[in-house]
C-alpha positions in Angstrom: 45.0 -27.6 -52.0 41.9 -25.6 -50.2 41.9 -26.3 -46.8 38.1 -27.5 -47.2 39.3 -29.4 -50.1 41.8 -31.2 -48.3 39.2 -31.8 -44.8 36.8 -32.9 -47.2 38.7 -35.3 -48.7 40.0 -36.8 -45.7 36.4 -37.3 -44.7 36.1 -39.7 -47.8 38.6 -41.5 -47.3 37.5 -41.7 -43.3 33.9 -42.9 -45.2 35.7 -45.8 -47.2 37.7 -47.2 -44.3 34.7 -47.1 -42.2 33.3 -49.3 -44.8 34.9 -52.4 -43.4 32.1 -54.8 -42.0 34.4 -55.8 -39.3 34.3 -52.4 -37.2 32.9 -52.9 -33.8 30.0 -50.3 -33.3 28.9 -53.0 -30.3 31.6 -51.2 -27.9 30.5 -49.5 -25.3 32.9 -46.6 -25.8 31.9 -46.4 -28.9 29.3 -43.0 -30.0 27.8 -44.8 -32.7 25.0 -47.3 -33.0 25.6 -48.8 -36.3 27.5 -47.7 -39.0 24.8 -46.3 -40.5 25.1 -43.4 -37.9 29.3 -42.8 -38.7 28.8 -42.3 -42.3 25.7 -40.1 -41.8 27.6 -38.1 -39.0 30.6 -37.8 -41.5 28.5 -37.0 -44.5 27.3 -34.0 -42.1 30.7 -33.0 -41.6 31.4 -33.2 -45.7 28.1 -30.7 -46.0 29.9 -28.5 -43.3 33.3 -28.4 -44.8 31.6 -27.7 -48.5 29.4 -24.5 -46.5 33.2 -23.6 -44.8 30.8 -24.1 -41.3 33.2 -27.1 -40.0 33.0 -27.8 -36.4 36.9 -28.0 -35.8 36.1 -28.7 -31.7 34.0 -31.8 -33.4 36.7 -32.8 -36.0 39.3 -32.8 -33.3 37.6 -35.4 -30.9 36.8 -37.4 -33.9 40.3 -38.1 -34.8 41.4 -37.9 -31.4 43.7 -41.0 -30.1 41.4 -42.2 -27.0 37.9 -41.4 -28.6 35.7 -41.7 -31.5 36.8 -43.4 -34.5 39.6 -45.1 -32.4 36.9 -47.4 -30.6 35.8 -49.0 -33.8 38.7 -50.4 -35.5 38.5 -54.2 -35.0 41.8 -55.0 -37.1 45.5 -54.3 -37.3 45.2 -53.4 -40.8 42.2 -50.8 -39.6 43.9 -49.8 -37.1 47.4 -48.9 -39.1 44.8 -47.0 -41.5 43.1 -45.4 -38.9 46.5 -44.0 -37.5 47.2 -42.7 -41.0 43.9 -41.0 -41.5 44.4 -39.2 -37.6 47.5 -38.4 -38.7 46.5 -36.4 -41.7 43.7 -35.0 -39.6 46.2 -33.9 -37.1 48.5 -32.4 -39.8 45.3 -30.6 -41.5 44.4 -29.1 -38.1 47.7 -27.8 -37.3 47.9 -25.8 -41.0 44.2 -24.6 -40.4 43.8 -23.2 -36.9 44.3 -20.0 -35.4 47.0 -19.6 -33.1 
C-alpha cells in the first residue's frame, strides 16, 4: 500500500475512535477544546497526507505515548484501541522515514 494511503487511512480510523462521546477533552493535558477541534486537526492532516505535505514531527507527537491523543481516552476499551492505532502509527513511521 502507498505510504500516504496507508497514513491516511490510519487517520480515519483515528477519526472513528475519536468518535466516542466519552473522550475527556476537559483534561488539562489535553490540546484540544472539544472534539470538534481533533477531528478538524486530523482532517487537516488527511488533506496533508493526500498533498504528500505531512508534518511527520506533528504525526509523531500525536501518536506519541505521554501526549496528544493519549490524554483523551476515558475507557479501557479506548485505550486498548488507542494502543493499537499508536501502534500502527509507530510501525508506519518506522517504514516511511529517512534514516
Amino acid at each position: 500500500m502507498d505510504a500516504h494511503l496507508e497514513l491516511i487511512q490510519l487517520l480515519k480510523d483515528t477519526i472513528e475512535w475519536a468518535l466516542d462521546t466519552r473522550m475527556d477533552f476537559g483534561d488539562v493535558y489535553s490540546q484540544w477544546s472539544s472534539q470538534g477541534d481533533l477531528l478538524a486537526q486530523l482532517n487537516g492532516h488527511i488533506l496533508d497526507a493526500k498533498e504528500e505535505t505531512a508534518d511527520f514531527g506533528k504525526l509523531n507527537r500525536l501518536y506519541a505515548p505521554t501526549a496528544g491523543l493519549c490524554e483523551i481516552v476515558e475507557t479501557d476499551n479506548s485505550i486498548k484501541d488507542y494502543m493499537s492505532l499508536a501502534a500502527r502509527f509507530d510501525n508506519w513511521y518506522a517504514s516511511v522515514r529517512q534514516i
